[in-house]
Each structure stands twice: as structure tokens, then as C-alpha cells.
C-alpha positions in Angstrom: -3.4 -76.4 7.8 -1.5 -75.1 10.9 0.9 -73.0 8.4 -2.4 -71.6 7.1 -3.3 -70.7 10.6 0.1 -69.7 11.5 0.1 -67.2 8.5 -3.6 -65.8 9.1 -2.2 -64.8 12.7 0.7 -63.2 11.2 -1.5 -60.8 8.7 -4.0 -60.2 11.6 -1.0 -59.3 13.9 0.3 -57.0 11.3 -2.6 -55.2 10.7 -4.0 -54.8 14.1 -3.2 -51.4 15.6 -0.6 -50.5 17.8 0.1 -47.6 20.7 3.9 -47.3 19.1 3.3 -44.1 17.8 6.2 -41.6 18.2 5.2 -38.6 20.4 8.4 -36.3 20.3 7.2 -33.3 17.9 3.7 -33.3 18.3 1.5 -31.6 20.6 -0.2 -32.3 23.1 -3.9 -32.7 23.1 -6.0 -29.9 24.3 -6.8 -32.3 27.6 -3.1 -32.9 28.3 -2.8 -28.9 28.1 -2.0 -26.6 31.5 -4.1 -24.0 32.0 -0.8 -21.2 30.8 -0.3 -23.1 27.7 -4.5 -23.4 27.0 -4.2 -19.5 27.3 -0.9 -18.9 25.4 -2.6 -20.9 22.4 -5.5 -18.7 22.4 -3.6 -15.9 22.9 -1.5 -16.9 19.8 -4.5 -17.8 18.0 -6.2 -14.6 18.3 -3.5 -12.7 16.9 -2.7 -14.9 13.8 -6.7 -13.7 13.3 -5.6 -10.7 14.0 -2.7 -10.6 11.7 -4.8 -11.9 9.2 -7.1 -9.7 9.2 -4.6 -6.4 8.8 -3.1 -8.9 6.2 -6.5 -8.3 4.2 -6.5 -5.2 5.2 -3.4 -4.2 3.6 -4.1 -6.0 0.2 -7.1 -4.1 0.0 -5.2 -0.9 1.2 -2.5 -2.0 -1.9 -5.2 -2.2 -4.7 -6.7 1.3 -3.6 -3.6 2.8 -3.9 -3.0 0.7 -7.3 -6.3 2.3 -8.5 -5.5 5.7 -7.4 -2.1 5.4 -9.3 -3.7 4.6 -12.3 -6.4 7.6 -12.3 -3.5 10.2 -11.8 -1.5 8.2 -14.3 -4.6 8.9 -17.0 -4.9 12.8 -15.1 -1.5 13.6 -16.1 -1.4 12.1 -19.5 -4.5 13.7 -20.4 -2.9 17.4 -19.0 0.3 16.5 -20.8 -2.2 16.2 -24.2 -4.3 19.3 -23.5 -0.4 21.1 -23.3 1.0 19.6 -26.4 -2.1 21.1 -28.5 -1.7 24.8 -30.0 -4.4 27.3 -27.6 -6.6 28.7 -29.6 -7.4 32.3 -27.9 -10.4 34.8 -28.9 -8.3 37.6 -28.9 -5.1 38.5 -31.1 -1.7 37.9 -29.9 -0.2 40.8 -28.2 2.8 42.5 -29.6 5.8 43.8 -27.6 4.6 46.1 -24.9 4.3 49.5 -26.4 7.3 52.0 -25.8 6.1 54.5 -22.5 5.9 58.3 -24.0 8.1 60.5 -22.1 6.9 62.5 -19.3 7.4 66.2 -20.2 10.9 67.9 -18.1 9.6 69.8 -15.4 12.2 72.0 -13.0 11.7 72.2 -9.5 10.7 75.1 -8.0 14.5 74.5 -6.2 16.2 74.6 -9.4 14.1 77.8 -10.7 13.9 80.1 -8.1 17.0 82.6 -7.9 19.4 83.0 -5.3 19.4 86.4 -3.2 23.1 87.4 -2.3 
């Protein structure tokens, strides 16, 4: 019976908790904090919010700009379209512009008058 008890102590023993945890790595709780670092970590908190935020910001900045691209995508395909079709105009093409009639030779008054010797 003793090697039962002796074997009950060791389970006990191995399950009972024990302060041997490692503490190189991990921060300290917010009691063990100094009054710089308390501030530093909010300070450091508030802008990963912050950055967050723009973060949002920007992704909904990015499917704007997405959407916009697409609607001037459709614009210019629908322009390109409208181009590729014939006009069809109410009036009748116009020819080659019409040939200017001559204006009639008139001499200056220089050219006419005689010369007195």
C-alpha cells in the first residue's frame, strides 16, 4: 500500500501548479508598468487605431476609385461604339467648296491718270 501512496503523491506533485514559468519575452503586467511605459502603450495603441482606421479608409478610398474606373471604362466603350457607326445627317453631303468667281480687273486711279511733263 505505501507504493500506492508513494505513486498518488507523485501524480498529485506533477499536477499541482508551479511559479516556474519563464518570464524573459513577455510583458509585464499593466501593475508592474512605469508611468512612461503606461503612456507609451497608449500612445502606441491609439495610433495602431489610428492606422487602422486610414487602413479602412483607404480600402474604401480603393473600391471608389475601382468603381469610377469601371464607369469611364463603359463611357469610353460606349463613345468608341457611337464612332464606329455611319452618322446619318438631315442634310446632303457637301461637295468640294465651289470655285470663288473672279473679281472684275479694276486700275487704280495711279495707273490711269497721265503723267504731265
Amino acid at each position: 500500500m505505501a507504493l500506492c501512496q508513494l505513486h498518488a503523491a507523485k501524480m498529485q506533485d506533477l499536477w499541482r501548479p508551479k511559479n516556474t514559468f519563464r518570464t524573459e519575452g513577455v510583458a509585464p503586467t499593466a501593475a508592474a508598468l512605469s508611468p512612461e511605459s503606461a503612456q507609451s502603450l497608449q500612445t502606441m495603441a491609439r495610433d495602431l487605431a489610428i492606422a487602422g482606421q486610414e487602413i479602412e479608409q483607404l480600402k474604401a478610398n480603393i473600391e471608389q476609385l475601382k468603381a469610377s474606373q469601371k464607369q469611364m471604362f463603359r463611357d469610353v466603350a460606349k463613345t468608341s461604339e457611337q464612332n464606329r457607326r455611319p452618322k446619318v445627317s438631315a442634310s446632303p453631303p457637301r461637295s468640294a467648296a465651289a470655285p470663288r468667281k473672279p473679281m472684275p480687273f479694276r486700275p487704280s486711279q495711279a495707273a490711269v491718270a497721265p503723267t504731265l511733263p
